[in-house]
N, C-alpha and C positions, 0 to 999 in steps of 0.2 A: 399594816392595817390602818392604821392613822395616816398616812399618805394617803390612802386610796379614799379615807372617808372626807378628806379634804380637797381632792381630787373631783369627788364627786360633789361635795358642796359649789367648787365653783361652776363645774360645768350647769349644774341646776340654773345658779345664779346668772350664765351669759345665756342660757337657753328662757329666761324670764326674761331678759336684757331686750334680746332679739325679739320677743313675741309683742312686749310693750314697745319698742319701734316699729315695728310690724303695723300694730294697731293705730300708734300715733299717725304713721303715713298714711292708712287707708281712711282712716277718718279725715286730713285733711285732703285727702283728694276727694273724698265725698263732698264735703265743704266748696271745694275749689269746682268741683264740679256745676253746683249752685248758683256760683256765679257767674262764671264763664257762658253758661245755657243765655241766650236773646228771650227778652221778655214773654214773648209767646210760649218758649217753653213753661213757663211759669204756668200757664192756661190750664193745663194735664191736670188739674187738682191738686197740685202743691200751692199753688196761690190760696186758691182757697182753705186749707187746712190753714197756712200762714194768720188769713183771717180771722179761720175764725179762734186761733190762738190769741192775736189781739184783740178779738172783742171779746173772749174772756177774761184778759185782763183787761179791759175799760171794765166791765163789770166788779172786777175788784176794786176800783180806784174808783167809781162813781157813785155817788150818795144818792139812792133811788126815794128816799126818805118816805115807804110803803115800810110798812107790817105785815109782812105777810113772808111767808115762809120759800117759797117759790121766785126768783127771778122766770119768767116765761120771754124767752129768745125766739122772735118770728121771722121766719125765713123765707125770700117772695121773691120766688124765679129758680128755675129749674137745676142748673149748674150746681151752688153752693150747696146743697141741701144735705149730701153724704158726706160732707165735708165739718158741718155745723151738726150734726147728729152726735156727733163726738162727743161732744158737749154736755149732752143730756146726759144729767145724773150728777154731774161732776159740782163740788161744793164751791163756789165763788162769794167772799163775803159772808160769808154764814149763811147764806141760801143755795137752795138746790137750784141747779139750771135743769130746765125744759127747755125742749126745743120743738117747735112747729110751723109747718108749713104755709105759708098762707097764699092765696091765688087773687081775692079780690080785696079793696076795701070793709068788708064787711068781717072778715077771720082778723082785724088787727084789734080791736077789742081785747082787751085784757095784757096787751104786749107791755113789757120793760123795754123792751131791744127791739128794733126791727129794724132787720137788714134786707136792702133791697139791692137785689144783684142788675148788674148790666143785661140780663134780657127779662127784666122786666117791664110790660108793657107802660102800665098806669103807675109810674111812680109817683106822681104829682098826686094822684087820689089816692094813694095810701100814705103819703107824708102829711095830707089834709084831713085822715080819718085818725091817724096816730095818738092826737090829741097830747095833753101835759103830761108830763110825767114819764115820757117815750122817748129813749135814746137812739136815733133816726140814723143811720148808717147807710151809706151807698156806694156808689161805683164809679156811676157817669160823670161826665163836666161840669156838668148843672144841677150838680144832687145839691149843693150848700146855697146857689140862686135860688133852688123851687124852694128852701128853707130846712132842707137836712143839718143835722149836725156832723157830724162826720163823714169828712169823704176818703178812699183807700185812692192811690194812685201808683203807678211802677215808674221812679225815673233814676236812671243812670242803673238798669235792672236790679233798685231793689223796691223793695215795697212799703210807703210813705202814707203816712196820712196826713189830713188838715182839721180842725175846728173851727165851727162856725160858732163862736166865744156868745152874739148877739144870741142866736140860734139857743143856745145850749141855758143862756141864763130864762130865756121866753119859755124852755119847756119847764123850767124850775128845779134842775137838776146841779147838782156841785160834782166837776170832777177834780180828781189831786189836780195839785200843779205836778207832781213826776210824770204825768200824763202829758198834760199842756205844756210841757218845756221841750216836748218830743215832737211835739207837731208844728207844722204853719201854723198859724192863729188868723183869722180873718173875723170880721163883723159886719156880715150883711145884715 
């Protein structure tokens, strides 16, 4: 009986052995999978959840220096929009995120965050209505020339950002340096 109850202990114990190798390889081929895909795959709405993970952490690391209970996350162009919906609800910094849509210059009133994706049309008019206090986020090549503060980029397929340091002290915002050590730094 004590044989067999030892017996049975180890088989338990290679049969856990097995299921936790098991899981370690399938997780890292999931992993491996990620990055082997060409940047385009990235396009499928995995980029964008990526984003908008990091822009909910610049929201933790960014000193919006408001009172108000609400961070409100604006979202301008069609693509990202399921992707940053996530978002809503979730506590960042001791604020609640919202999230909303916006299509012209005129819905970015009242934003913390505005992300403007790569099809949208007027970014230059919603980085000029954004006004202080608006953490400006984009896509395109020229989102930190028209005077965004952050721009996302893909190189060597992973997913990179930059700060625009000039940018970001004009809108009168402090983020960590944990943040800024991660990124390009520029000063347009």
């Amino acid at each position: 009986m004590f044989v067999n109850r030892k017996l049975k202990y180890f088989t338990l114990k290679a049969t856990a052995r097995s299921v936790a190798a098991w899981s370690a390889l399938i997780t890292f081929l999931v992993f491996l999978c990620l990055f082997i895909f060409p940047g385009n795959a990235l396009a499928d709405g995995l980029e964008y959840r990526l984003k908008a993970g990091f822009v909910f952490n610049f929201i933790k690391f960014t000193d919006f220096k408001k009172n108000g209970d609400d961070i409100t996350v604006c979202v301008a162009g069609e693509s990202p929009l399921a992707a940053f919906s996530a978002l809503n609800g979730k506590s960042a910094a001791g604020k609640k995120v919202s999230v909303k849509a916006v299509n012209d210059s005129t819905g970015v009133s009242g934003c913390e965050v505005l992300f403007v994706a790569l099809d949208t049309g007027n970014s230059e008019g919603l980085l000029k209505s954004a006004g202080n206090q608006t953490l400006t986020i984009g896509e395109s090549d020229d989102f930190l020339d028209k005077g965004g503060i952050i721009r996302f980029f893909v190189e060597d397929n992973h997913l990179r950002f930059e700060v625009n340091k000039a940018a970001l002290d004009r809108a009168g915002l402090f983020m960590s340096s944990r943040v800024l050590r991660l990124a390009r730094i520029k000063n347009i």
